[in-house]
N, C-alpha and C positions, 0 to 999 in steps of 0.2 A: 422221627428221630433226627434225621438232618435238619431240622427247622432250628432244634436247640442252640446250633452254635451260632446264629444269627439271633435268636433272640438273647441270649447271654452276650451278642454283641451290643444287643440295643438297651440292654441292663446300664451298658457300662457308659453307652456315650450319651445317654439322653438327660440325665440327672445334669442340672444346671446347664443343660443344652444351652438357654435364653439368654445367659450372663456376657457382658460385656457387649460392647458396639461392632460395627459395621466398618473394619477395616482392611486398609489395603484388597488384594483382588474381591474378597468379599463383597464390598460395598460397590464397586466397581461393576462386578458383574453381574450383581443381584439388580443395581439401576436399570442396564441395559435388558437383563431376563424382565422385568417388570415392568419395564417400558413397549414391549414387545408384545406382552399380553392384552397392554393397556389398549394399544393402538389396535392392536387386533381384533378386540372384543367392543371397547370402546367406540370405536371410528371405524369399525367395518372392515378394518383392512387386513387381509389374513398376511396378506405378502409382508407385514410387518414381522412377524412370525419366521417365515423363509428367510429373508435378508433383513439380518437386524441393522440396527441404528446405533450414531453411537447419542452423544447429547444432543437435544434437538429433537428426537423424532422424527418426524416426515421430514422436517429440514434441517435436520440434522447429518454427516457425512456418515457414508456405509461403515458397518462393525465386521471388518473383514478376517480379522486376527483371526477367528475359532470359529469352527462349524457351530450348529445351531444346538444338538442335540442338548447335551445338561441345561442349555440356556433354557431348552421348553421344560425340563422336569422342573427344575429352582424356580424358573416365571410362574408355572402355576402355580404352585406351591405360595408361592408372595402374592400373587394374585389372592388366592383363595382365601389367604392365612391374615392376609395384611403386610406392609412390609419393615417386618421384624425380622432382628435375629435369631430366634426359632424359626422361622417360615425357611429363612433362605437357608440354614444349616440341617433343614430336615433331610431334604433329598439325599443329601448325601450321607446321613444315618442310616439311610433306608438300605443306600448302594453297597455300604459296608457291612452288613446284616447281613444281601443277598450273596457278598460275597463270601462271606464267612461258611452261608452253608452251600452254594456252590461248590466251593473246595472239598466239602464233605462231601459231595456226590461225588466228584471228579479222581478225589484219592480212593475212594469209594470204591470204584467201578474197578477200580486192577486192585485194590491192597485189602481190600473187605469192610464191611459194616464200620468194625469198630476201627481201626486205622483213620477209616475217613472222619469219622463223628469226632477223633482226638487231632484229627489237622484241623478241622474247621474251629474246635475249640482254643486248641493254639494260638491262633488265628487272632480270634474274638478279645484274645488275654493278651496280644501283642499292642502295649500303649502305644506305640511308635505305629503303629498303622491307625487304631483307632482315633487317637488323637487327630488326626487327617480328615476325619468324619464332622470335626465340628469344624467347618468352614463348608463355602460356597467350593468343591470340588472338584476339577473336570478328571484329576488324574481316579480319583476314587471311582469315578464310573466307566474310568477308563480299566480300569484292572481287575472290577467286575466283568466289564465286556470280555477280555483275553482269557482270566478264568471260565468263563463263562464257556469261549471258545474250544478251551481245551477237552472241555467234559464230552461233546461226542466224537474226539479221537481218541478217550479216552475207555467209552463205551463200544467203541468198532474194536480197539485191540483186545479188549474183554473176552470179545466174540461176541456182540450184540447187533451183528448185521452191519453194513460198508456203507451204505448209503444213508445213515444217520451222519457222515461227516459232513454232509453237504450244509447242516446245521451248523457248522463251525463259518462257516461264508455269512452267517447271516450277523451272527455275534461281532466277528471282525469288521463287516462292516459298518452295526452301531457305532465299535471302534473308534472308525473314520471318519464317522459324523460327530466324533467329540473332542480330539486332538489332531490336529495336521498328522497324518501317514505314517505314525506309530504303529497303529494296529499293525498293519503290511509286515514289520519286522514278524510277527510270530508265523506266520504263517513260513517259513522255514523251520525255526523252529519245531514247529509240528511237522514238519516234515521228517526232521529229524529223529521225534519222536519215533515216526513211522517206521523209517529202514533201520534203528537200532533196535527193533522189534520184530525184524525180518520177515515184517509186513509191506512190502513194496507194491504189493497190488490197490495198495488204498493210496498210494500216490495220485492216481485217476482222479479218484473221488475227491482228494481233498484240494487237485486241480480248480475241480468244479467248485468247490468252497472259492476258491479265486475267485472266478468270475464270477459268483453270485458276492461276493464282498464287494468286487467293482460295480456290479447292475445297483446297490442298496446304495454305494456310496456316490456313485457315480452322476445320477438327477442334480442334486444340489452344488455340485462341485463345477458341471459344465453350466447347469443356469445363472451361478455366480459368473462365471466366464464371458457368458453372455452378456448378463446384465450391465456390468462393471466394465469389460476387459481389461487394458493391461491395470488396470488402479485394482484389480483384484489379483493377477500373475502377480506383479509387484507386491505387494503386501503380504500375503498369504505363501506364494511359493517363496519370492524373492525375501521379503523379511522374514516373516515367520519360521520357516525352513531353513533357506539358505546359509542368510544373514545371522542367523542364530547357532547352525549348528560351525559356521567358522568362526561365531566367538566374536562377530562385529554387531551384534546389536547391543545398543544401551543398555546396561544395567545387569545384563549373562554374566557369567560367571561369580555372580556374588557372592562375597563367605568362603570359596572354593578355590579352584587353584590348582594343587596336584589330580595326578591321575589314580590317585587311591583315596580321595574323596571319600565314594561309598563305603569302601573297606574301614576306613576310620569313621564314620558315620555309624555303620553296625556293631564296631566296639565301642564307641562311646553309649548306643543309646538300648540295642537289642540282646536287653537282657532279662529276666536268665536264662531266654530262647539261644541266644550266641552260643550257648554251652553245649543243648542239647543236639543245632544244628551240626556243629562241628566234630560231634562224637556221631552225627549218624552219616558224616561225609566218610571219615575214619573209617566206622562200620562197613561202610559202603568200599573204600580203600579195600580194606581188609579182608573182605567177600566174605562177612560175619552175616549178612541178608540170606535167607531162603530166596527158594525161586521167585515166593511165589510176591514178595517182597522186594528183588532184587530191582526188577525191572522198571516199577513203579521209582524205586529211590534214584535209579540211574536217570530218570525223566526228569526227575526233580533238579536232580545237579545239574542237569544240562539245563535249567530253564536257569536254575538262580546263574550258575555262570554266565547265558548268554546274555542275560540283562544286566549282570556288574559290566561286564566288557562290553555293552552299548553304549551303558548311560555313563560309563568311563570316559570312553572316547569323545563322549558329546562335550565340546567344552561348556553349557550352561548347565550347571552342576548344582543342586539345590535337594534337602532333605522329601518333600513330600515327593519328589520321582521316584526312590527309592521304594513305594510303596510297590512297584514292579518285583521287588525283591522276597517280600515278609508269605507271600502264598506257598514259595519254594523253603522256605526257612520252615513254614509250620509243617508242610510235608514231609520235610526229613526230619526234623524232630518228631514227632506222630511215629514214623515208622520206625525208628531206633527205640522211645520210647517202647514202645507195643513188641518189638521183632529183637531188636539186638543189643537192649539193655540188660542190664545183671538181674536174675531170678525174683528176685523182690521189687526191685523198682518195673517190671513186667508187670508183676500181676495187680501192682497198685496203681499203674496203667491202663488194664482193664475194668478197671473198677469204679477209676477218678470220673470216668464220663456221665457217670450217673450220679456224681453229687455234682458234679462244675455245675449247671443250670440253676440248679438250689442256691448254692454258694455267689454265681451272677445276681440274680435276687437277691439276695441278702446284699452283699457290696452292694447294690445299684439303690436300695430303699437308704440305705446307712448314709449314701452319697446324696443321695436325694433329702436327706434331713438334716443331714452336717452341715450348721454353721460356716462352709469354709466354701473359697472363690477358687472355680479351674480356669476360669476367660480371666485375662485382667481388666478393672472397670472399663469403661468408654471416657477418656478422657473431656473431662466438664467442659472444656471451651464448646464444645459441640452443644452441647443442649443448652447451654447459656446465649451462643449463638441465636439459637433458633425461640428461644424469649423473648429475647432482644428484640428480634425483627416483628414475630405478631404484637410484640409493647408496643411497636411505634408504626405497626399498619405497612410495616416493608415489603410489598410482595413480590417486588423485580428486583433482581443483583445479577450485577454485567458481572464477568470473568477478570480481576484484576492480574490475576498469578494464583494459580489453582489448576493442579493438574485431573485427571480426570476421576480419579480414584477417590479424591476431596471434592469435587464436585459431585460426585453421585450423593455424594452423603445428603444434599440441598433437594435432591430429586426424592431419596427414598423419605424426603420427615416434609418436605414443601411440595411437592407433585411437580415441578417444574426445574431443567438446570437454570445454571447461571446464564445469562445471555453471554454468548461468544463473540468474542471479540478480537479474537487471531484465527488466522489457517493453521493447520500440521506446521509448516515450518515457522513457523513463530512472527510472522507479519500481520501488523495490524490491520485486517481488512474492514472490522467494523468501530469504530471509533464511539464510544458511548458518548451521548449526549448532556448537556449542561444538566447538573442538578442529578446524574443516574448516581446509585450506590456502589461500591466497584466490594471485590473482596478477593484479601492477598491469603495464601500462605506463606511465611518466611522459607519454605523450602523448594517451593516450589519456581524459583529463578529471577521473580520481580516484586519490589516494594509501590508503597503511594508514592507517587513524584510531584512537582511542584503544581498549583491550582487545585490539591486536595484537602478534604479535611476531616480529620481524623474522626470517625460518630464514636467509636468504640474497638478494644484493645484488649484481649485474651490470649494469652498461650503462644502459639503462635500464628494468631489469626488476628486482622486489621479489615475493621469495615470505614468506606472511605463514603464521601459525594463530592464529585468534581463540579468545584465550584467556577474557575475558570478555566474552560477552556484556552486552548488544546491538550488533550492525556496526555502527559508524556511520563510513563512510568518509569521508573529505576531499575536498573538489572543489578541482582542480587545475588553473589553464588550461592549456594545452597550450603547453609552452616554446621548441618550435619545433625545428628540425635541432641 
């Protein structure tokens, strides 16, 4: 029964899963997960795997941004798959599935059978989460981990034994091996959970979850340390972290801006959950919950609160974080639905759970046969590009202005990046030679400069060959969509 609302999730997101191309973090991330496998399997080297790369490979500069975790699920997967858009958007079809019925146990465990089976379904039917599932993911397998987490302090307050919490340690710190020290936030949380439950003796135990989250997360975090030093403190704590959550790194707070962000995020987009959520916060005001319900809905408010007033505060503000929110949205809807809605919409409540799976199928074959696009195309310069170059035997292109996100694109359709030709801070360390191909994007800060010449012209992409030396490229601001 809990499997349902995961497979009713994989109804809904898999049908034209394949459509359109490999962009922005997508393709980005999928190069370096796929390059990682390559090297690993390929060339022997497992430590390609533990500390990834970014372009380049073995000589290429360390991929410090984000722990490894997703990187190995999506790598194999492209590995295995080939590297498609299918391949790289599976894993995280998978993650949203498990999350789906995760929640079903998790509400499960305090609210009963059918409560939990109708959050998980919620859940499955919420577009504004699943929609999340077709891309290369970190935060999707990240809010599988934290649900995931919850379910055995959810099973200790049932009365299922204390030292099943220590299972919560293991979950949070997958966590940590998939986003810089998110996880670490719930673990109060859960704590919370605990003594609003006036369970305080599981304190102890879910101590112990601590240090078993640090012992899981803790290997790769100090060998990175090792390995790197500060070029790893620096990036990871200092930019990734830091840097980010005061709202000084490039390109944070995009789209965003005020501090009710989410709040207007959930009105514009989660709907007709918005409805149900907010009638069962009400319910929940209004102490219209049973006991045996109360409890369970009170967990829930405290989780979807604490994570608006996180990711509030956080100034890089962006839609797919939110996805920390839609778990607490279907639990309290589930439970108002089923507990403290009006006498008819109750019992059609208890009922709805046994056709939703049917009805997933059906929508998911109907989706699957309709004429109609949920990705939008791959914009044609790209595969015209990559024509271009096997028409005329091109197998090497230096980095003209190409940030790394458009570069990966050359990796996952050529097996090879563009040869680099600057450092991180933007200094020409490698100068391509008389007669190399160079390739610009116009958004990406530099055009061809004088001694190039133009082979070919798409969109907004210019393939060059420097015919007389010395490069000397153009800076370009970036024009914008």
């Amino acid at each position: 029964m809990v499997a349902w609302p995961g497979l009713a999730a994989l109804c809904l997101i898999l049908p034209k899963l394949g459509q359109g191309g490999f962009s922005v973090d997508t393709g980005w991330y999928s190069a370096l997960a796929l390059q990682a496998w390559r090297d690993a399997i390929g060339e022997a080297d497992p430590g390609a795997l533990w500390s990834l790369r970014g372009p380049g490979g073995a000589d290429g500069p360390p991929y410090l941004n984000k722990p490894p975790l997703a990187f190995w699920l999506h790598g194999l997967s492209l590995h295995a798959l080939g590297p498609t858009v299918l391949a790289a958007r599976l894993p995280a079809a998978l993650a949203a599935a498990l999350c789906c019925s995760a929640l079903a146990v998790c509400v499960g465990l305090r609210a009963g059978r059918r409560a939990g089976l109708l959050a998980g379904l919620v859940l499955a039917l919420t577009w504004e989460f699943t929609r999340h599932a077709r891309a290369f993911s970190l935060d999707m397998w990240l809010v599988l981990f934290l649900v995931g987490a919850a379910c055995p302090v959810a099973a200790a307050l049932g009365g299922r034994g204390s030292r099943v919490v220590l299972l919560s340690g293991l979950l949070l710190g997958l966590g940590l091996l998939t986003k810089p020290l998110i996880a670490a936030l719930a673990l109060p949380l859960l704590g919370a959970w605990v003594v609003g439950a006036g369970r305080r003796e599981l304190l102890w135990w879910l101590g112990g979850a601590g240090l078993l989250m640090i012992v899981v997360a803790a290997p790769w975090h100090v060998s990175m340390y090792l390995r790197h030093g500060s070029e790893f403190a620096e990036q990871y704590f200092g930019r990734e972290i830091v840097a980010r959550a005061a709202g000084r790194l490039p390109g944070a707070n995009r789209g965003s801006g005020a501090w009710w962000y989410y709040l207007a995020e959930l009105a514009r987009s989660y709907w007709p959950w918005l409805v149900t959520m907010l009638l069962g916060l009400a319910a929940l005001g209004r102490s219209q919950f049973r006991r045996a319900h109360r409890g369970p809905a009170w967990h829930w408010a405290l989780w979807l609160g604490a994570w608006v007033l996180a990711l509030s505060l956080h100034p890089d503000r962006r839609p797919r974080y939110a996805l920390m929110i839609y778990p607490a949205g279907a639990a309290l809807s589930a439970l108002w639905l089923i507990a403290a809605a009006p006498r008819p919409i109750r019992a059609a409540a208890r009922h709805w759970p046994r056709a939703a799976p049917g009805l997933a199928v059906l929508v998911g074959v109907v989706l699957a046969l309709a004429p109609i696009r949920i990705h939008r195309p791959d914009e044609p310069q790209w595969p015209e590009l990559f024509a271009h170059l096997r028409e005329r035997g091109i197998g090497l292109v230096h980095d003209g202005g190409l940030a790394g996100a458009r570069a990966a694109r050359l990796y996952l359709e050529l097996g090879s990046w563009p040869v680099p030709t600057r450092d991180r801070a933007g200094r020409v360390t490698a100068p391509p030679p008389p007669g190399a191909h160079l390739l610009y994007h116009r958004r990406d800060g530099w055009g061809p400069g004088p001694g190039e010449v133009v082979l070919w012209e798409r969109g907004a992409l210019t393939l060059t060959r420097l015919e007389a030396p010395p490069w000397r490229p153009v800076l370009r601001p970036d024009p914008g969509e």
